[in-house]
N, C-alpha and C positions, 0 to 999 in steps of 0.2 A: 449528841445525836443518837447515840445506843440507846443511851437512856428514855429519850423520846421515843424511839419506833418500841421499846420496850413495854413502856407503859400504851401506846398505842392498843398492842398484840394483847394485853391485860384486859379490855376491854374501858367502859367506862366513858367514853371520847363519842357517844349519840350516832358511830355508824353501825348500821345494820350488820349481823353476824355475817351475813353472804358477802359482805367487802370487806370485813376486820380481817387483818392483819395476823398469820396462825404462824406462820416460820418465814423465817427469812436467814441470809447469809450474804456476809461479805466476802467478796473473793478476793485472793492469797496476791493474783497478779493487778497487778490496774491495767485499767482500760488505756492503752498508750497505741499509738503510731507505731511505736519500732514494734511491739505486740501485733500488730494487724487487726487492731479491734476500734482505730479512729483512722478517719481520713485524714491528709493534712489540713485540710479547715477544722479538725478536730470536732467534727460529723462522727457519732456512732454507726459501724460496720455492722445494720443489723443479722446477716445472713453469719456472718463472722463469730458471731456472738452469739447466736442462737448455736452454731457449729459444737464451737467450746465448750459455753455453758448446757449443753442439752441432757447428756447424765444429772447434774445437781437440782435441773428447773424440773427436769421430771421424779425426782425424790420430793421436792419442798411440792409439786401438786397431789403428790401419795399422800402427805403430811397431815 
C-alpha cells in the first residue's frame, strides 16, 4: 500500500497537480474504540479525530 500512495504522490497516475497527493502520514496510534476515535458500530469520530490529529493535518497542508 506504501508503495502505491508513493508512486501516487511521484506523479504520473493522469490527476491533476491540485489533487496529487504531496505528503501524507500514518499515524503511530489506530483508529480504535478503546482510543475514542470509533463508535461501537466502528463509525469514525469525526470531531474526535480532527481534535487529535489537528497539529499534524495542519503541517501536511503547510507541506
Amino acid at each position: 500500500m506504501l508503495y502505491d500512495v508513493e508512486g501516487a504522490a511521484a506523479g504520473g497516475t493522469g490527476v491533476p497537480q491540485a489533487e496529487a497527493i504531496r505528503a501524507f502520514r500514518v499515524p503511530a496510534q489506530p483508529f480504535t474504540e478503546e482510543h475514542g476515535l470509533l463508535t461501537p458500530s466502528l463509525k469514525l469520530r469525526r470531531r474526535a479525530v480532527e481534535r487529535a490529529y489537528a497539529e499534524e493535518a495542519e503541517v501536511l497542508y503547510r507541506a
